[in-house]
The first five atom37 places (N, CA, C, CB, O) and aatype in JSON, in Angstrom:
{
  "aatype": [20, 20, 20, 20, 20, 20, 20, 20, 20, 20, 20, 20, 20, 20, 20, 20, 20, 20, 20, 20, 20, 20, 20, 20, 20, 20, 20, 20, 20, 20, 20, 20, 20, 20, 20, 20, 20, 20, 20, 20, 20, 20, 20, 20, 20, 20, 20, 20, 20, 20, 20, 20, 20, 20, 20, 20, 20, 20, 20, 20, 20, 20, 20, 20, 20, 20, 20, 20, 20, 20, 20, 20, 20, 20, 20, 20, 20, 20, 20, 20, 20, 20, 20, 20, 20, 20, 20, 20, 20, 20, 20, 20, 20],
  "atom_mask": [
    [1, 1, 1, 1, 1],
    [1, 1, 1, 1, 1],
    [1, 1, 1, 1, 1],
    [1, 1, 1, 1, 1],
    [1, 1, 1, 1, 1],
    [1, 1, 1, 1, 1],
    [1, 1, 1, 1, 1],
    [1, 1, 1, 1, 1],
    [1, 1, 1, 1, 1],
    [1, 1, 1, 1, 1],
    [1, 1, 1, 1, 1],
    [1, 1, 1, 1, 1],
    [1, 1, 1, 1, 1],
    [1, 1, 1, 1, 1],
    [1, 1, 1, 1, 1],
    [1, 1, 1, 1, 1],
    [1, 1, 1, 1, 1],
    [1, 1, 1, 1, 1],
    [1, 1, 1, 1, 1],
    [1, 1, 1, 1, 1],
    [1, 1, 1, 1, 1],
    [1, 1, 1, 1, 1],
    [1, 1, 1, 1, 1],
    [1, 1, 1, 1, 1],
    [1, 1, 1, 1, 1],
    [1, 1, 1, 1, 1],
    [1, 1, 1, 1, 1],
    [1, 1, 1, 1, 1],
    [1, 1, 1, 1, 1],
    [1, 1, 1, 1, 1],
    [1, 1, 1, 1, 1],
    [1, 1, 1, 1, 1],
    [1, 1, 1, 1, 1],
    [1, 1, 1, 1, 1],
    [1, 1, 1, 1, 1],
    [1, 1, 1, 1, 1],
    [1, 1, 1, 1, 1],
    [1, 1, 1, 1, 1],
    [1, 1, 1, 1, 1],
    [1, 1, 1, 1, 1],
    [1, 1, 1, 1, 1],
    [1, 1, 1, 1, 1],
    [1, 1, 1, 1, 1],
    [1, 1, 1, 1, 1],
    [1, 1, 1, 1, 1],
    [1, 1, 1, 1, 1],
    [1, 1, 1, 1, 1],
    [1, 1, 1, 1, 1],
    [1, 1, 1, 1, 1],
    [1, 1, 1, 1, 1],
    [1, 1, 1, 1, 1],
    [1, 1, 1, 1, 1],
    [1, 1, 1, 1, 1],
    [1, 1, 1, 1, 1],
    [1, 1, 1, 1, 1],
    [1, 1, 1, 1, 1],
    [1, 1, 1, 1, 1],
    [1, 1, 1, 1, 1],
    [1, 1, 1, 1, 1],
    [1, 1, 1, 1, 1],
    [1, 1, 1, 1, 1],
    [1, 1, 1, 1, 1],
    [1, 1, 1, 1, 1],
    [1, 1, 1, 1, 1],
    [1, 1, 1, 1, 1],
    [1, 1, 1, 1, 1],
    [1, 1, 1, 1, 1],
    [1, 1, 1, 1, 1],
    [1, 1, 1, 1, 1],
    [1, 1, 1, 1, 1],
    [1, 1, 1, 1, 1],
    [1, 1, 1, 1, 1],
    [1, 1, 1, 1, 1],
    [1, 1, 1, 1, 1],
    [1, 1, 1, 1, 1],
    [1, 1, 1, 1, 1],
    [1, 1, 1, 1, 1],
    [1, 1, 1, 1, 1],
    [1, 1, 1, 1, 1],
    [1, 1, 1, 1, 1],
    [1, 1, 1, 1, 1],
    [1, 1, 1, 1, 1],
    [1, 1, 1, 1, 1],
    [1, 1, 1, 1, 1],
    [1, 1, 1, 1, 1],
    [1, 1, 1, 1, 1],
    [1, 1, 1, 1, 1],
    [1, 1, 1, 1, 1],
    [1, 1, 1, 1, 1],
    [1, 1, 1, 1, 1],
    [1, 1, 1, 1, 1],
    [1, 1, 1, 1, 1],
    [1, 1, 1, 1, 1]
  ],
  "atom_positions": [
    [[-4.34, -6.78, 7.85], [-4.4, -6.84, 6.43], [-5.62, -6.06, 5.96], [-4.44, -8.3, 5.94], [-6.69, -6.27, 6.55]],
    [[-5.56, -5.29, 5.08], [-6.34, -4.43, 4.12], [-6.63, -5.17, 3.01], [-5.67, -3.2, 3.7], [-5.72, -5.48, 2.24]],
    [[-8.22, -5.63, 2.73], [-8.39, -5.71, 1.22], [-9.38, -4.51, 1.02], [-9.0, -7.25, 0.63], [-9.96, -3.95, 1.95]],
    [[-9.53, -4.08, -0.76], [-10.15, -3.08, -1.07], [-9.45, -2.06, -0.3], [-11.51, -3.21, -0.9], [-8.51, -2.2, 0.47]],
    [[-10.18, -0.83, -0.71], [-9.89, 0.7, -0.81], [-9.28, 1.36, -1.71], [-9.29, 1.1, 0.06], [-9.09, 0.74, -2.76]],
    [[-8.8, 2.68, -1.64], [-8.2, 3.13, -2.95], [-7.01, 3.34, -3.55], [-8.51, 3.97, -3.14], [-6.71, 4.49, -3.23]],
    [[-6.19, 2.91, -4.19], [-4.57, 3.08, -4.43], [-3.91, 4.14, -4.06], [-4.2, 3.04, -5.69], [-2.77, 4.2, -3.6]],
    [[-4.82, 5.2, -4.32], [-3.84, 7.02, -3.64], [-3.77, 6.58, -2.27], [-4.95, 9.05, -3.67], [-2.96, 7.15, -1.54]],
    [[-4.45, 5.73, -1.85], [-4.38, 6.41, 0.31], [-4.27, 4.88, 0.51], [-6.4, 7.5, 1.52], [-5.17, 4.32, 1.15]],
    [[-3.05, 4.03, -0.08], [-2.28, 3.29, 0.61], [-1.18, 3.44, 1.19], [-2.12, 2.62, 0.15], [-0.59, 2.57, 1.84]],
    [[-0.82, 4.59, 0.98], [0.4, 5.02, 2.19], [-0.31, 6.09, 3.37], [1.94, 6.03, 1.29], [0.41, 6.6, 4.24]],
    [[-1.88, 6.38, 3.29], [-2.29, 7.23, 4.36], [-2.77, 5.65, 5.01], [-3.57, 8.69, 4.0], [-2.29, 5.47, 6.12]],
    [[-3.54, 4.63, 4.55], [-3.77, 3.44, 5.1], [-2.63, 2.88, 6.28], [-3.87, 2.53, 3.91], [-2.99, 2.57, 7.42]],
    [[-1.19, 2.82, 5.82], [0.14, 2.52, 6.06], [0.02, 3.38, 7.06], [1.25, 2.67, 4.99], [-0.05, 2.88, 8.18]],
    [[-0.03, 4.65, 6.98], [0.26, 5.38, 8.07], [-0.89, 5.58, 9.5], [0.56, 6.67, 7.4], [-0.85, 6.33, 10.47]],
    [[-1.66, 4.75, 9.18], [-3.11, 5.32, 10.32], [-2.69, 4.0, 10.52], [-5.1, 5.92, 9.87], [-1.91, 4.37, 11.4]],
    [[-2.48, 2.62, 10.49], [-2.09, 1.83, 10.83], [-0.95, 1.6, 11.68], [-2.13, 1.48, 10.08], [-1.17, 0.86, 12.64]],
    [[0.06, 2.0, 11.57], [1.24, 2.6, 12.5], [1.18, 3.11, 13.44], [1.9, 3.33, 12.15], [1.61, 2.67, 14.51]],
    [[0.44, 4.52, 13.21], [-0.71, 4.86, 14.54], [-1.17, 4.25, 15.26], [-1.72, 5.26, 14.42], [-1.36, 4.75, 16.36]],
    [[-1.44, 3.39, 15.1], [-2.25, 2.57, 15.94], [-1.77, 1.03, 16.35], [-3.53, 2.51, 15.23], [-2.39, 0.02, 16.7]],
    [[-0.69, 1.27, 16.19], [0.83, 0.29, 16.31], [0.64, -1.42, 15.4], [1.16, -0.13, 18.5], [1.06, -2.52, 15.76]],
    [[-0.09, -1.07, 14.27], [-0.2, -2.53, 13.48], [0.43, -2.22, 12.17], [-1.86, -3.16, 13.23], [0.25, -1.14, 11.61]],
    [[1.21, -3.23, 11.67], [1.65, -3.2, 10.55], [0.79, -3.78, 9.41], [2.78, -3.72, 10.66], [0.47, -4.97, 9.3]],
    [[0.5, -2.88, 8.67], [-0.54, -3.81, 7.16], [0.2, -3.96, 6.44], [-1.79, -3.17, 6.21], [1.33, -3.5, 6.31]],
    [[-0.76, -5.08, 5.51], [-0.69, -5.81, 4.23], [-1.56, -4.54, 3.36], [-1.49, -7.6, 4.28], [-2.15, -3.65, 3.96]],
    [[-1.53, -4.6, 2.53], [-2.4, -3.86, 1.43], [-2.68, -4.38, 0.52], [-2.01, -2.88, 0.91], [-1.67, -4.55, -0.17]],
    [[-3.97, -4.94, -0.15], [-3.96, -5.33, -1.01], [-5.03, -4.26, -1.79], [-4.08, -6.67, -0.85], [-6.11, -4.69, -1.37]],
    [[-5.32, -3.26, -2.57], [-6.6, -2.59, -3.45], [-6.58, -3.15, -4.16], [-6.78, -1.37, -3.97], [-7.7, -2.86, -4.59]],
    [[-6.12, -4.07, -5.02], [-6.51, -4.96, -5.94], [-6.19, -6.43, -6.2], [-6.24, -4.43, -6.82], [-5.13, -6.81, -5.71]],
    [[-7.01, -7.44, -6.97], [-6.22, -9.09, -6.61], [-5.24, -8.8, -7.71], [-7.31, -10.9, -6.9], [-5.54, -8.41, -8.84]],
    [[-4.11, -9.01, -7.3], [-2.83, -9.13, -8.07], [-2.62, -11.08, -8.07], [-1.34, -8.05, -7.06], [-1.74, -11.41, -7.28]],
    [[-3.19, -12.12, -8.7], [-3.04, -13.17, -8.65], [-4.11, -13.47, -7.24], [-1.52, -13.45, -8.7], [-4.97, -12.68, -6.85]],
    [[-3.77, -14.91, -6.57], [-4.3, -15.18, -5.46], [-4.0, -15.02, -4.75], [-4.54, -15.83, -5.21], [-2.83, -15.3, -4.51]],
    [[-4.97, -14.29, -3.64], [-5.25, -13.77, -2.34], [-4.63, -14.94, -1.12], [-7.01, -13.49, -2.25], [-3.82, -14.8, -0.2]],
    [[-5.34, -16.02, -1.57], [-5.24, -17.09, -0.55], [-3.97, -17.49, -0.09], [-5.84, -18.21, -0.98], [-3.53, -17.61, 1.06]],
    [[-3.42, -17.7, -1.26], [-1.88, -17.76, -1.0], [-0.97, -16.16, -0.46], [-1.23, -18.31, -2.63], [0.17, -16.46, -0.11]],
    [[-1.18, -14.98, -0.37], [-0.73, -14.09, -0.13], [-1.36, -13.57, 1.9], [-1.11, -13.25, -1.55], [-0.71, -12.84, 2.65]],
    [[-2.59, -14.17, 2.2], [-2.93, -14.06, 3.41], [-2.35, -14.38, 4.68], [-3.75, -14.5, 3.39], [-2.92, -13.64, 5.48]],
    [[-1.78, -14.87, 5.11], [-0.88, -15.45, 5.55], [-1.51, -16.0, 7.04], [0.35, -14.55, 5.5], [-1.98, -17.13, 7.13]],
    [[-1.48, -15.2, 8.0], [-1.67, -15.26, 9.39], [-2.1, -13.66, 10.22], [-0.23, -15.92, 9.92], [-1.54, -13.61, 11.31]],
    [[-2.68, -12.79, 10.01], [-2.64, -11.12, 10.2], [-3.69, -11.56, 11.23], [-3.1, -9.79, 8.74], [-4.41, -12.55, 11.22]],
    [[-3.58, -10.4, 12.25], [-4.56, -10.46, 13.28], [-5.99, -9.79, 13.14], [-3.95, -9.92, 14.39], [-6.78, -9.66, 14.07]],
    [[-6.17, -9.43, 12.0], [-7.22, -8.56, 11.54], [-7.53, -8.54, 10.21], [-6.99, -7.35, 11.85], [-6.92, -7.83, 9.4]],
    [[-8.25, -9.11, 9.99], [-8.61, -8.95, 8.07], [-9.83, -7.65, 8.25], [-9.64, -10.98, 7.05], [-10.78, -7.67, 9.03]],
    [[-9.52, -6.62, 7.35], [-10.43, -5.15, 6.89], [-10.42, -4.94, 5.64], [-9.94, -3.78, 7.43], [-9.52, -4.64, 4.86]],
    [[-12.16, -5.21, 5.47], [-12.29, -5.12, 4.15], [-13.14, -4.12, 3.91], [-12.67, -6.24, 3.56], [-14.16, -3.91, 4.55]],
    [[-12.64, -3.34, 2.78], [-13.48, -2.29, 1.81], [-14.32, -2.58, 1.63], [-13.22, -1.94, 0.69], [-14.26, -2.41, 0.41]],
    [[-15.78, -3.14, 1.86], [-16.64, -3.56, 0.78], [-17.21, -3.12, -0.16], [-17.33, -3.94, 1.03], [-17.96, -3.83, -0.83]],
    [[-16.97, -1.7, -0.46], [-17.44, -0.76, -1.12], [-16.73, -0.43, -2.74], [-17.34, 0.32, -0.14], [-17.15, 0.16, -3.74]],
    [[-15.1, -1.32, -2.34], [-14.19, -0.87, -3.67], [-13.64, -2.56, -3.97], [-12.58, 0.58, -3.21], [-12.72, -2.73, -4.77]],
    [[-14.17, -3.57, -3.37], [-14.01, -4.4, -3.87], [-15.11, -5.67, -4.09], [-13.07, -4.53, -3.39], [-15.9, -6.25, -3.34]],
    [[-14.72, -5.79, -5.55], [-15.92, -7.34, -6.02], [-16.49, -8.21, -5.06], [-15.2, -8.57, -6.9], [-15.79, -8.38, -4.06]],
    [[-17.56, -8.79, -5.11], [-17.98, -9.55, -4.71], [-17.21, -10.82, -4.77], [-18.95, -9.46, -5.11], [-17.34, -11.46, -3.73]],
    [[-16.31, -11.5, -5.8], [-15.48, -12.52, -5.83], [-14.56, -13.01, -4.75], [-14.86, -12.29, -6.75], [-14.32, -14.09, -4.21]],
    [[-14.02, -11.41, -4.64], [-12.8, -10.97, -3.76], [-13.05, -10.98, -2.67], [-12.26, -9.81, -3.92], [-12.07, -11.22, -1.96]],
    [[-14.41, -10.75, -1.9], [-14.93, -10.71, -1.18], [-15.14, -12.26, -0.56], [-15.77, -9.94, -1.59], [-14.41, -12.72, 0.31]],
    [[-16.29, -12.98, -1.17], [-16.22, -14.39, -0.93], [-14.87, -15.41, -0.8], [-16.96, -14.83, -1.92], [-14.87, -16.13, 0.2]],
    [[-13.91, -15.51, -1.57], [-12.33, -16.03, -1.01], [-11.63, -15.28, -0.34], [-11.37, -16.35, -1.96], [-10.68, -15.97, 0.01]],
    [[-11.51, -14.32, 0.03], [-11.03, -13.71, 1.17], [-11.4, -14.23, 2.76], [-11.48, -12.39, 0.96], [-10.71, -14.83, 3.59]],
    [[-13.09, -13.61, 2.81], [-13.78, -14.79, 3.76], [-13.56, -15.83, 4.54], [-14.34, -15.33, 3.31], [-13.4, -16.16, 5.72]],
    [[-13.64, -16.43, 2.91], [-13.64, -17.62, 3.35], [-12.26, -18.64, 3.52], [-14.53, -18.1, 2.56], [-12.37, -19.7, 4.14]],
    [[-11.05, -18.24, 2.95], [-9.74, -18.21, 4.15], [-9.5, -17.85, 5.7], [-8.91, -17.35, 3.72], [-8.74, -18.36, 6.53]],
    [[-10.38, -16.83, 5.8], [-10.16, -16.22, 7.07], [-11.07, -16.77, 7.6], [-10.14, -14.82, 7.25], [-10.73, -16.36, 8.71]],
    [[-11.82, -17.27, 7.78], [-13.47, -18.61, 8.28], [-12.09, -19.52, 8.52], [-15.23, -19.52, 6.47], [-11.87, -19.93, 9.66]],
    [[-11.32, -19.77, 7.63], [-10.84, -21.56, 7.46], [-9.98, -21.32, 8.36], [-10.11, -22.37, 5.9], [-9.83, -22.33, 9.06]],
    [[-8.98, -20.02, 8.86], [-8.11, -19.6, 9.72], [-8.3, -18.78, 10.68], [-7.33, -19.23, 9.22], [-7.41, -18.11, 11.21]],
    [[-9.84, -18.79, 11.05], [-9.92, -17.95, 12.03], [-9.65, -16.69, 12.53], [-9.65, -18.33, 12.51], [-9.17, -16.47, 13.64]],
    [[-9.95, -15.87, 11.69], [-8.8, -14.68, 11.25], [-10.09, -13.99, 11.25], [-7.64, -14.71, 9.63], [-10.96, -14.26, 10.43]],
    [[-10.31, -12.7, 12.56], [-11.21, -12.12, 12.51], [-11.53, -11.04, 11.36], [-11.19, -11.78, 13.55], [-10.58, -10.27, 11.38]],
    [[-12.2, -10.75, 10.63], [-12.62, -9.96, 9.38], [-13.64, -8.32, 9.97], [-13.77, -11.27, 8.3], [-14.79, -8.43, 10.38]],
    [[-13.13, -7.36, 9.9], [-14.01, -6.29, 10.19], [-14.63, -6.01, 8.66], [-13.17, -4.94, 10.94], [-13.61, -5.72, 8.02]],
    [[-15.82, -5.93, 7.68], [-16.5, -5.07, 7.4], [-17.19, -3.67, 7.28], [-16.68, -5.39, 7.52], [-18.32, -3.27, 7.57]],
    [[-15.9, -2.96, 6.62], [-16.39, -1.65, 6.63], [-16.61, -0.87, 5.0], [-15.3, -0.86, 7.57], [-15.99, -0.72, 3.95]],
    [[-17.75, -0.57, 5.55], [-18.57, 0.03, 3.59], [-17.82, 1.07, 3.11], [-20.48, 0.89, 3.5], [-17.8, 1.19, 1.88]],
    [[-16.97, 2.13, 3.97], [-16.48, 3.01, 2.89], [-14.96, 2.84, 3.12], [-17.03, 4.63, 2.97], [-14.4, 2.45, 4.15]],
    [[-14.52, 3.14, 2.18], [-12.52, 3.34, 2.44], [-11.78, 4.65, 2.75], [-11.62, 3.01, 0.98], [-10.74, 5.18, 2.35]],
    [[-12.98, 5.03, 3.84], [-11.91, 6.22, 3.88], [-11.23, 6.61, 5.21], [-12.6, 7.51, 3.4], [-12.07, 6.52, 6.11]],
    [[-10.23, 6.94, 5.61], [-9.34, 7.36, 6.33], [-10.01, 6.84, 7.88], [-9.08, 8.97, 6.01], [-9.43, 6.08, 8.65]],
    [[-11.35, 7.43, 8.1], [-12.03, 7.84, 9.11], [-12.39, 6.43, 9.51], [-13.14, 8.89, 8.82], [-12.15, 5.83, 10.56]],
    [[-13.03, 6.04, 8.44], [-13.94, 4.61, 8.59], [-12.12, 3.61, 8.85], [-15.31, 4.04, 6.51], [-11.97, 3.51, 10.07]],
    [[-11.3, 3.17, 8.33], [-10.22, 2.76, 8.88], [-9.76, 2.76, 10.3], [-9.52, 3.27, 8.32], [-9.38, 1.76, 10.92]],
    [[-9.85, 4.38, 10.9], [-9.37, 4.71, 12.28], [-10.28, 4.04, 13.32], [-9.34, 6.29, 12.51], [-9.85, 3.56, 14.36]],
    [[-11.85, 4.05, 12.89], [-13.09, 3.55, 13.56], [-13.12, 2.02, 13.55], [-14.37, 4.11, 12.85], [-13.95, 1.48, 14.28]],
    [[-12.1, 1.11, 12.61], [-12.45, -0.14, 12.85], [-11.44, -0.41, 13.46], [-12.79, -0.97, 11.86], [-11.64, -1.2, 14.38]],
    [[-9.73, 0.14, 13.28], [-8.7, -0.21, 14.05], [-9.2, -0.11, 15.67], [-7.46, 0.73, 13.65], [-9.11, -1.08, 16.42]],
    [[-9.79, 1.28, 16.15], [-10.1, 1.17, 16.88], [-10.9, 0.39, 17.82], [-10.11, 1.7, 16.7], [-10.62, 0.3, 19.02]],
    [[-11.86, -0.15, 17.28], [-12.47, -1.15, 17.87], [-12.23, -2.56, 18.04], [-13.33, -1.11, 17.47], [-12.71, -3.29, 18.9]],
    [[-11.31, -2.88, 17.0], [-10.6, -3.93, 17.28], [-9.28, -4.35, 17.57], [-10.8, -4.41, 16.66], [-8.98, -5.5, 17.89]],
    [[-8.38, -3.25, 17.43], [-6.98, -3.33, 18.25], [-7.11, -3.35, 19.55], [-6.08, -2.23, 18.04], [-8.13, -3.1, 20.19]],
    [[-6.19, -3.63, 19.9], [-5.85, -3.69, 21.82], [-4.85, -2.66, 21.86], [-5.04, -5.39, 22.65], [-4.42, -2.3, 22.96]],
    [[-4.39, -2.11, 20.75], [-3.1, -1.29, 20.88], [-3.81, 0.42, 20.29], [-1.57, -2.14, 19.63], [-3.11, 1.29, 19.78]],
    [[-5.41, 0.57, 20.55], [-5.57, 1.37, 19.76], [-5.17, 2.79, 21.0], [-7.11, 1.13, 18.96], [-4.99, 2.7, 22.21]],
    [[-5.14, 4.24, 19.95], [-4.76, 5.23, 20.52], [-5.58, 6.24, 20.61], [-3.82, 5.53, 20.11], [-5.22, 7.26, 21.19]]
  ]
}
């Protein structure tokens, strides 16, 4: 699951994800609540750079309550994506 980054490069997101054999969620913006939309993903990656501090703290802190490892990465771009899949997939390429 993707929170933050930028709306043009959610289908390059989609696609570097595939690459790297995981299917995302996307969220660039809260469309209602998060909490209820999180589900179970083996990876929470967050923008911190394109999203609120709000969004940030309940996101978190679902994934704290579910154990749902969270990578932290400051920019949203393509590169910084490939660099966290990588380090935390088992399926990376």
């Amino acid at each position: 699951m993707i929170v933050g980054g930028n709306e043009r490069m959610e289908a390059q997101y989609e696609n570097i994800c595939r690459e790297h054999g995981c299917k995302a969620k996307i969220f660039t913006k809260e469309h209602g609540s998060l909490k209820k939309k999180l589900g179970t993903p083996d990876l929470l990656i967050l923008f911190i750079s394109t999203v609120s501090h709000k969004m940030v703290l309940s996101v978190t802190q679902e994934a704290r309550k579910s154990s749902i490892p969270v990578a932290r990465v400051h920019t949203s771009s393509a590169t910084a994506l490939r660099a966290a899949l990588r380090e935390h997939c088992l399926n990376a390429v």
